[in-house]
N, C-alpha and C positions, 0 to 999 in steps of 0.2 A: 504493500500500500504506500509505502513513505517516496519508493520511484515513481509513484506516479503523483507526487503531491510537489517532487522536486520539478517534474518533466512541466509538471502545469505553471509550473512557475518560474522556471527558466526556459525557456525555450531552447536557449544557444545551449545547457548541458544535454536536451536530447539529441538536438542536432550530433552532437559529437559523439553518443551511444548510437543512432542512425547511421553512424559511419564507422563505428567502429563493428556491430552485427550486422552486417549485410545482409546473409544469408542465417533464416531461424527456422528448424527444424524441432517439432517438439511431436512427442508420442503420447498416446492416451489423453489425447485432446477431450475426448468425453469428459476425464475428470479434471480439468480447468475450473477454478473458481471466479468470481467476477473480477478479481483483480489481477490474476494473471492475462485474464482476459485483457483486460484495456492494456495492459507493461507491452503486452505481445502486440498486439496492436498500434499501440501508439510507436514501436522501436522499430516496425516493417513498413509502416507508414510511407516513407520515403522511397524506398525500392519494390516494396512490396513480392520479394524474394522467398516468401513462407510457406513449408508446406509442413501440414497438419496430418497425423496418424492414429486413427482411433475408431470404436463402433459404438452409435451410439446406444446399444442395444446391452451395452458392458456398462453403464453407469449408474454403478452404486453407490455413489458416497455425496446422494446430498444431505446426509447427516452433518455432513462437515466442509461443507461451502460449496461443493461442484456444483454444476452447472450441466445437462447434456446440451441445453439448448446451444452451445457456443457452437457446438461441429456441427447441428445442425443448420445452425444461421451461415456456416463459412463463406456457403458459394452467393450469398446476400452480401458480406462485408466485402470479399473480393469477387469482384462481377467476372475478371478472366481468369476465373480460376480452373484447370483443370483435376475434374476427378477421378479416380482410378480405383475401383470395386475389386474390394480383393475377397472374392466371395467363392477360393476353393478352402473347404478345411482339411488342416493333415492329419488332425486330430484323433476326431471320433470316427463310432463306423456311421453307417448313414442310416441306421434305425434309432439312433442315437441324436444323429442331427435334425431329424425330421419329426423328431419328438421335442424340441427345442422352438423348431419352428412352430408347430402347431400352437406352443405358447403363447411364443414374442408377437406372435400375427396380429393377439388380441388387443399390441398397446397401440394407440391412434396415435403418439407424438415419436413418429419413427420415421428413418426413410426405406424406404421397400428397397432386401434385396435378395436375391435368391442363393443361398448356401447351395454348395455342391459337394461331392468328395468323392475319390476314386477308391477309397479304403472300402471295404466287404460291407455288405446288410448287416452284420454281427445279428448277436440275437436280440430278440424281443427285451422291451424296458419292462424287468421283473414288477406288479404292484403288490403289496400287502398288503390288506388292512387286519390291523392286530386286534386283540381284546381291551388290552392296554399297556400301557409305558411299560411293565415288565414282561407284559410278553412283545411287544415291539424289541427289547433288548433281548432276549430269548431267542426270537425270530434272528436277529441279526447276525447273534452270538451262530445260531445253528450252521446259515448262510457261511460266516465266514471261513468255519471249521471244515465245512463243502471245500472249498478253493483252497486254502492255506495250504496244502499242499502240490497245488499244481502254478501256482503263483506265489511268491514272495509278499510278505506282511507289510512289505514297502511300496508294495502297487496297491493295497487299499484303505481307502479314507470314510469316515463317516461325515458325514459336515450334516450342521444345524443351525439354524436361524437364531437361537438364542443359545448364549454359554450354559443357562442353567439347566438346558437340557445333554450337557456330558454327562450331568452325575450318573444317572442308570446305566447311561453305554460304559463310563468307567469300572463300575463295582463290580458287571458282569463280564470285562475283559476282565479283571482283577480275579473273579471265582474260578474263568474257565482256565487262568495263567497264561492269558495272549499276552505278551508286551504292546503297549502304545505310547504316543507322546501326544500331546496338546498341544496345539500351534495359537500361538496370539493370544496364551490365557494359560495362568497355571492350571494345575491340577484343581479339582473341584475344593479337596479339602486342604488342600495346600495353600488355597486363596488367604488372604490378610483377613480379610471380615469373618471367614469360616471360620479361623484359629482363634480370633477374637471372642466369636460368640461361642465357642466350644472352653474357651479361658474362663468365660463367664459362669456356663455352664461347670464345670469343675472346682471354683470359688465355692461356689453356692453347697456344692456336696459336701468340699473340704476348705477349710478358710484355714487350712496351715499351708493350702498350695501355693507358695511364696512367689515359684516361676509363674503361675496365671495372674497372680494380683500384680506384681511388676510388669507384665504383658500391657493388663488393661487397665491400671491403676485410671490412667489418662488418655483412654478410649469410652465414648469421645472426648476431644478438647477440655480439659477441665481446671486447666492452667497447673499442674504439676507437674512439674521441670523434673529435670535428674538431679540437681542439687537437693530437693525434693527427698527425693526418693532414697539417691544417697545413705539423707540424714536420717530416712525411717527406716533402710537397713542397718546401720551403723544402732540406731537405740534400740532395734529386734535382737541383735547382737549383745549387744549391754546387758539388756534386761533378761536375757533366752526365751525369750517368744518368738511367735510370729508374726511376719510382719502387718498380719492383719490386728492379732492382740496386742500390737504396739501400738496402732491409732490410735490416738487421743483429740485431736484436734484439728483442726485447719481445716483447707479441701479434703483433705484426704478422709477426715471425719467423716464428710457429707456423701463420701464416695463410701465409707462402711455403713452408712447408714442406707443406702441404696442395694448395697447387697443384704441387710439384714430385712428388710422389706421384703426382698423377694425370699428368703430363704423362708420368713413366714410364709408365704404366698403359695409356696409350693407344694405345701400339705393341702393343700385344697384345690389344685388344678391339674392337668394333664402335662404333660411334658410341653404339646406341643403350646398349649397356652402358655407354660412358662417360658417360653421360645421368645412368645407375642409379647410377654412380659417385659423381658431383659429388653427386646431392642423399644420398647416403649418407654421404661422406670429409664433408663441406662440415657435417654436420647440418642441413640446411634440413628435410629429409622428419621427422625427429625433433623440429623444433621445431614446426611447424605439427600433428603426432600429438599432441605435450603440448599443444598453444595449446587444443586441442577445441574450436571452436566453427564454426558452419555455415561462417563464413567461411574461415577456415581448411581446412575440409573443401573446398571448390571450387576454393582455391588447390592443394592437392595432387591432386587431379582434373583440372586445368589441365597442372602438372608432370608428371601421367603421361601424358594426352594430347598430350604434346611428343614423346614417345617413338615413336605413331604417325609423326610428322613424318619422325623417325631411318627408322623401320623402310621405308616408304613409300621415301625418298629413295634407299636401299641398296635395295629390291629392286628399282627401276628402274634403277638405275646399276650397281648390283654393287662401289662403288668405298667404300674406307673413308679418304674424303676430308673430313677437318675442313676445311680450305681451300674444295675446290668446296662443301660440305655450305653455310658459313658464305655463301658466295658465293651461293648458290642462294636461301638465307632472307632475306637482305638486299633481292633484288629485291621480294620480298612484305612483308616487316616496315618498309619505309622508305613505301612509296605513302602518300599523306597523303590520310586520307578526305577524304568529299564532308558536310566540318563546315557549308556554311553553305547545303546544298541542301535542300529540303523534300520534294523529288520522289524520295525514294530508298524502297527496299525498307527493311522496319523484320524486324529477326531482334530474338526476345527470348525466353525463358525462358516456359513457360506461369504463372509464377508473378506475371512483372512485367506479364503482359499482362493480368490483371486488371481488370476495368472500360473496355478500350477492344474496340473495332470495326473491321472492316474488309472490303471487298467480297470481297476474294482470302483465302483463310489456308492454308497448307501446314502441317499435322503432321505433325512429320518422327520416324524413330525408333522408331516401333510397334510395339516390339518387347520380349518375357518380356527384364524385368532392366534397360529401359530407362526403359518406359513401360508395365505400371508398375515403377518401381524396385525391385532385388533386395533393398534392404534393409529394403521393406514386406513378403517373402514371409512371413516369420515373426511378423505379428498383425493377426490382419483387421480392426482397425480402421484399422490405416495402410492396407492396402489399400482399404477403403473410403474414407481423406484420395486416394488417387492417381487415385480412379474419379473423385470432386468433381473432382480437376483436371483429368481427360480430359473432364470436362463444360464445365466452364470453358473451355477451349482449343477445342471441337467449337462451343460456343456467341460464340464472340469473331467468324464469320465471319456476313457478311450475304446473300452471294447464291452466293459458289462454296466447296467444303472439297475438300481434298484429304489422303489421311491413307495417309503412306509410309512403307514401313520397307526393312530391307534381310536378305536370307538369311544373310549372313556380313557383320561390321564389326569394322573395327581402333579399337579405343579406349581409352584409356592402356598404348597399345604391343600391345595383345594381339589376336586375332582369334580371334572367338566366333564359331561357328552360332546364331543364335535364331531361335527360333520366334515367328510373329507372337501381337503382344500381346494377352490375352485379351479386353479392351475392342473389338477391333476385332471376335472372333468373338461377340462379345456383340450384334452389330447387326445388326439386321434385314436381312434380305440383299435385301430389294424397292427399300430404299435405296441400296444400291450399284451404284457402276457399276467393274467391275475392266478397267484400264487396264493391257491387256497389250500393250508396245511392242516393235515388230517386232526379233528377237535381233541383225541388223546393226547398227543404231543405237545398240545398247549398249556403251557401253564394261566389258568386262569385262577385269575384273586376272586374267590366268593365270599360275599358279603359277613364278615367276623362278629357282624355287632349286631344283636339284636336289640331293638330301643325297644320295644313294646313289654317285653319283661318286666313285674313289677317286682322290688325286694324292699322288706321288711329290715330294721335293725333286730338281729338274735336268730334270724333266717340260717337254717341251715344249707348248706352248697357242698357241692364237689369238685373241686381242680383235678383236672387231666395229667398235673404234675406234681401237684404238694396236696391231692387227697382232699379229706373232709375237716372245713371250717366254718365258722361263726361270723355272720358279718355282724361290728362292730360299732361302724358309722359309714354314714350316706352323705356325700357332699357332692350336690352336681351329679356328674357323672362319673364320679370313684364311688367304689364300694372297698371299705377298709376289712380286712378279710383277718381274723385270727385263728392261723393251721397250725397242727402239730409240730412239736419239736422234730427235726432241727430249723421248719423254715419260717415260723414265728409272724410277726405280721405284714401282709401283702397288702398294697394297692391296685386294686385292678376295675378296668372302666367295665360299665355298667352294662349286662347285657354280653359280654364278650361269649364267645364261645367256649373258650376252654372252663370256662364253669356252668354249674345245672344245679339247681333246687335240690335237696332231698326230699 
């Protein structure tokens, strides 16, 4: 911006950039912003020596100032300009490309042109529609186990529209021992907010955890410095406490009095609302809402997709266990990726995947509100940015595509019905081949919770794993359960399965 604030205002220093750029050559002109736009412009001005490289059918990133209109406008700004259709690709096969087309066809602010390739039909674009997120990862997991043998883990990629949708493909390469790596984003649990709210999480259980309280002593913002911090390990030290029982005063006070809050709190709620809790008591969810920016937006999309984890953990177990919950996450958040292997499954964002290729590619997610995102339903031209990346993403694969969604998916804690994505009903159906797998081999989640259940306090019950107990007290939706020696008193939500009345 500041060249062109100079150029407007000297004229003789552009003159002298005019002659010293002659000739401007720039690629990926689709992603030009406005003010590269006019630098480029105003420095060809004189010679008008410029030639532009780009489709505007690949512009994704008006998240962050592009522009497609610029390549589209070119042969307006320069009237002689010559164009050159580079419209063979070496790419894909051409059941692959002709399923790309049938997409992009849909967006109106394009210019028409006809893809061609001399590469084979390859086969049919696999579809799936799953039961849900875990059998979509299931589905994947099965697929990939198919090929990994007869292709290398370096020719395939899963890509997703949103980060918060690795977690499920990570845990289930993690179960079946695929290596992978994430491009453009740590690992799910590895993220800064995850280790934060998981710090929080382990406070709250144990307040001698001196490594979590130094973690987030000052997550968020809370003006405690390391001199701070320092001086309340140095008097933890003194006095042999911890550094939570050396609080006395100051910020830091108002920061144990925020965990003590929630430690009462959690005798009365579910895990996953304790989740809702921390980032509410804590301000983390309010400081990243004020921060507004993309990145921020993914870190709280991250945080509510924790909640999934909560929700998941409890209607399998039925048990309102910080302890087992904390114990459970550990065996998955501590494995130490496969950092120094080249042969691993690559997961990344359709956005990071930009410009690269690969024999295998799985689109996962194909689903209204996913792909494309709910927050383009309201101006069609974002919806036209989400079809360019459904293009992008369909076009990133060289000889196989696979394009998966699921009926029902838990994500930032919640479970949606959705209907498949309309890019998907947008495709030629002579291209697809629908991959309907046999309903045994599916893992499907059935419904764990029974709400219509009534229970009494003095009620007697049966656990499937700690036998016959007494409930005690009724809060919400916990039932405080008193079983036999050795397992003493459970929490477990209401209605679960793994108990029954006597």
């Amino acid at each position: 911006m500041l060249p062109i604030v100079l150029f407007n205002q000297n004229k003789d220093v552009l003159k002298i950039y005019q002659e010293q750029f002659k000739y401007i050559l720039i690629d990926e002109y689709q992603d030009t912003n406005e003010a590269q736009y006019v630098l480029t412009k105003k420095i060809s001005a004189k010679y008008k020596n410029i030639c532009v490289v780009g489709d505007p059918d690949q512009s994704i990133y008006a998240f962050r100032g592009s522009n497609y209109r610029n390549i589209l406008n070119f042969e307006k700004d320069y009237q002689n300009a010559k164009t050159i259709m580079l419209e063979e690709n070496y790419r894909s096969t051409k059941n692959i490309l002709s399923v790309a087309n049938s997409v992009i066809k849909n967006n109106g602010s394009r210019k028409e042109k006809n893809l061609w390739t001399d590469n084979e039909n390859g086969d049919k674009i696999i579809y799936h529609r799953s039961e849900n997120e875990k059998d979509e990862a299931f589905y994947v997991m099965s697929q990939i186990k198919k090929i990994m043998n007869q292709s290398p883990l370096s020719e395939i990629a899963i890509l997703y529209r949103t980060n918060a949708q690795s977690r499920n493909m990570e845990e289930a390469l993690l179960r079946e021992n695929i290596p992978y790596k994430v491009i453009g984003s740590f690992y799910f649990y590895k993220r800064k907010e995850i280790k934060d709210l998981i710090s929080y999480l382990k406070l709250i259980y144990n307040q001698d955890d001196d490594i979590s309280l130094t973690r987030i002593i000052n997550v968020p913002k809370r003006g405690i410095g390391l001199k701070s911090i320092e001086n309340l390990v140095q008097k933890a030290n003194d006095e042999g406490k911890s550094m939570y029982e050396a609080i006395d005063n100051g910020k830091e006070l108002a920061f144990r009095q925020i965990i003590e809050e929630l430690i009462k709190m959690q005798d009365s709620c579910s895990l996953t609302e304790l989740v809702d809790l921390i980032l509410e008591k804590t301000g983390i969810r309010n400081e990243l809402i004020a921060e507004n920016t993309i990145e921020a937006e993914v870190r709280l999309e991250n945080l509510e997709e924790f909640k999934s984890i909560t929700k998941n953990f409890e209607e399998k177990n039925g048990i309102i266990s910080l302890e087992e919950f904390l114990n459970e996450i550990s065996l998955v958040s501590d494995i130490e990726e496969h950092k120094n292997n080249n042969e691993v499954v690559t997961l990344m964002t359709v956005h990071s995947a930009k410009g690269l290729e690969f024999n295998n590619v799985f689109v996962i997610g194909m689903e209204e509100g996913i792909f494309p995102h709910a927050n383009a339903f309201q101006d069609p031209s974002q919806l036209e940015e989400e079809r360019r990346l459904c293009y992008v993403a369909i076009t990133r694969a060289r000889k196989k595509l696979w394009l998966v969604n699921a009926k029902r998916r838990m994500l930032y804690g919640m479970e949606n019905a959705n209907v498949e994505s309309r890019f998907v009903k947008e495709i030629d159906g002579q291209y697809l081949d629908k991959d309907i797998v046999a309903e045994e081999t599916r893992i499907i989640k059935t419904n764990m919770i029974d709400a219509t259940i009534d229970y009494s306090i003095s009620d007697k019950v049966v656990h499937n794993k700690y036998g016959v107990g007494v409930i005690v007290n009724i809060e919400k939706s916990i039932l405080t359960i008193a079983f036999n020696h050795p397992h003493g008193i459970k929490m477990i939500i209401k209605g679960h399965k793994s108990i029954r009345k006597v």
